[in-house]
Phi, psi and omega in degrees: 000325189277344176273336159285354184271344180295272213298038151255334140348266180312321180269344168327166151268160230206088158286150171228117176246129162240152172083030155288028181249046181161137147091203180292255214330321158302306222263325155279350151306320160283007163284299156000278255231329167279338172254035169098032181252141157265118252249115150243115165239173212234155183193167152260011148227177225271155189238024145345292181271337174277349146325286197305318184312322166306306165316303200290015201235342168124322196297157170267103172255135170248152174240134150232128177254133177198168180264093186281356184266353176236162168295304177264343172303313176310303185322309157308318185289318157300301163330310189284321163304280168093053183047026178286172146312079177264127160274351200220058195239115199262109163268112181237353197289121152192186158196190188250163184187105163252181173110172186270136198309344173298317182278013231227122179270111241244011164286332182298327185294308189314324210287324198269341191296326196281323200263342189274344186242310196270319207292306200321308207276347180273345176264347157314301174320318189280314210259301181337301176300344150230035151286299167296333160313300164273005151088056174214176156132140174214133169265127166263162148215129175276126174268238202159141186292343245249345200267006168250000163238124125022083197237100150298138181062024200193036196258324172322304177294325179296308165312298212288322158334296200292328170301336170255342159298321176314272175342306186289345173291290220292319153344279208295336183285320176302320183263009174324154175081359207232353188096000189222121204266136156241148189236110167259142197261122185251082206266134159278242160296112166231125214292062176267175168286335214286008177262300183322319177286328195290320164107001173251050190280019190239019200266148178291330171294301192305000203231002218230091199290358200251049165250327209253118153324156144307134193274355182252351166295335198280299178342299198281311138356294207261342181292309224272314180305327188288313176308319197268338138127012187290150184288327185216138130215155198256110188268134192097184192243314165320322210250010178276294170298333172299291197305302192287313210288299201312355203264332166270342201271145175271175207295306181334267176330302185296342206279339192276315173291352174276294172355298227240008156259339179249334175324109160335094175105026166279035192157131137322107185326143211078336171244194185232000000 
């Protein structure tokens, strides 16, 4: 019995999720975990409870907490795969820093430049090649509708956004043939930690509940785009109509319409 239980094991598929302690990343780890993958995921705060939470869904989970934003933290992460077989890997690790960019500490500017653009793209790098090498593998990496505006009082995560919707079309076109599909998840506003760690909480997006996704609608969106091997998608339909306005209005304009959603100090935390 215990030996069928090693190789009923052993045939699992092996997801790798980052920025799973919390938000979309949880909830694709748990997409995972419903669907027979077994897990290592990763986060820079702690993942105690989305462990359990994983387990308790059937998956074998290793958790490393690290900082995706260093050179060693990717290491570390690497270290842990440890040359297995990843079938699966949702680079989800990023965040945000509103407020004006003159104003802005610019060790803070580097942080979001690293984890969201250098850590994303070296742990792609890393893990792809041995997707390809065996000819299996499906990548999710999450962008953002925010890489198709302009983000006054936001412009860094939005610049850093549009380098990975880019990357990840130009990714997937590179690996034609090879068996290993990249899929990118382009989530608008969403009911995360992600304005509070970002410093926006007093911005009108933050504040606007009838903006903002469910972090498990989007997720379950960005699995199901990945099963299927889709080049994009963009989740919800609000952000859908978002996304085609911004591709016609000119930059000018779209950049005045992020401003009166992101300007600092519109809104009382809490209000609308």
């Amino acid at each position: 019995m215990t030996m069928a239980m090693d190789e009923l094991k052993a045939t699992r598929p092996l997801a790798v999720v980052t920025g799973a302690s919390s938000g979309i990343g949880y909830h694709l780890a748990r997409c995972a975990a419903q669907h027979g993958y077994d897990l290592i995921v990763a986060a820079d705060t702690p993942l105690l409870n989305a462990v359990k939470d994983l387990e308790a869904l059937g998956a074998s989970v290793e958790a490393v907490q690290v900082d995706l934003a260093t050179t060693d933290g990717v290491q570390q992460l690497i270290n842990c795969i440890d040359g297995r077989a990843v079938d699966a890997l949702m680079a989800n690790a990023g965040h945000g820093l509103g407020g004006s960019f003159l104003q802005q500490d610019f060790k803070a500017v580097l942080h979001v430049i690293n984890t969201n653009i250098t850590g994303t793209v070296h742990l792609v790098q890393q893990v792809a090649r041995g997707m390809v090498a065996r000819a299996r593998g499906r990548i999710l990496i999450t962008g953002s509708i925010a890489g198709f505006q302009p983000g006054s009082f936001h412009a860094v995560y939005n610049g850093s956004k549009a380098f990975i919707d880019s990357f990840s079309i130009a990714l997937r076109n590179e690996l034609k043939g090879t068996e290993v599909t990249v899929s990118c998840l382009m989530p608008g506003p969403t009911d995360t930690e992600f304005f509070e760690r970002a410093g926006m909480e007093t911005t009108k997006v933050a504040n606007d509940p009838r903006m903002m996704m469910q972090p498990e609608d989007v997720a379950r969106i960005g699995f199901q785009a990945m099963l299927k091997g889709e080049a994009d998608v963009v989740a919800g339909l609000r952000n859908k109509l978002q996304v085609a306005m911004s591709k016609v209005m000119p930059a000018q304009a779209a950049a005045q319409m992020h401003r009166k959603l992101a300007e600092p100090g519109k809104v009382e935390p809490g209000g609308a």
